[in-house]
N, C-alpha and C positions, 0 to 999 in steps of 0.2 A: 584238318578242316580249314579252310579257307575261311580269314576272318576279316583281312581288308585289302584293299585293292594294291595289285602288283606293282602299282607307281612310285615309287618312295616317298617322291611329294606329297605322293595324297594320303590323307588321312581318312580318307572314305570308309567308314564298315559297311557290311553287309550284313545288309536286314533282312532281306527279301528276295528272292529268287527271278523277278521281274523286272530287271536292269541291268545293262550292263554287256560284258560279253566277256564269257569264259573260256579255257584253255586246256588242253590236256597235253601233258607231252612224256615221252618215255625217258623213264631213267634209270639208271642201274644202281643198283646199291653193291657198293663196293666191296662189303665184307663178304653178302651172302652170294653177289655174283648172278644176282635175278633183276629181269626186269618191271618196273611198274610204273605206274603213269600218276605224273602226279601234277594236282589241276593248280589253275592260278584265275582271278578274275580280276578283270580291268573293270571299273565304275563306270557308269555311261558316260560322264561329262569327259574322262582320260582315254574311253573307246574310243570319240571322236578323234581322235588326234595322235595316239598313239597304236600299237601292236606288241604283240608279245613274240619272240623266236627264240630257236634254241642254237647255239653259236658255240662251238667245239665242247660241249656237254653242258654251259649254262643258258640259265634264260633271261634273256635281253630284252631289254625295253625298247624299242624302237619308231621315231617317226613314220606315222602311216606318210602313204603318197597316196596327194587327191587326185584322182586324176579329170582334167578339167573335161565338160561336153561341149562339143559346136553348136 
């Protein structure tokens, strides 16, 4: 169960289902050799500004890019 947000920094819990922005991604477990998806959620104030990926089987935090309008 997903208890607080994927940031390290942040010490954000989660209370509520209405915040935020969550994640799912496939992963293997390596004894049994099956796949499943296991979720992660970013707080809203660390969604603004960051993302989540998965990067040769971990999940990485990563700087969003804003991308600016004319």
């Amino acid at each position: 169960m997903i208890s607080k947000c994927a940031n390290p920094q942040c010490a954000k819990t989660l209370m509520r289902l209405d915040g935020g922005r969550f994640f799912g991604f496939h992963t293997k477990n390596q004894q049994a050799k099956h796949k499943r998806i296991e979720n992660f959620w970013l707080c809203a104030n660390c969604a603004k500004n960051y993302t989540l990926r998965m990067v040769e089987g971990e999940v990485t935090l990563r700087q969003r890019e804003h991308r600016k309008t004319a």
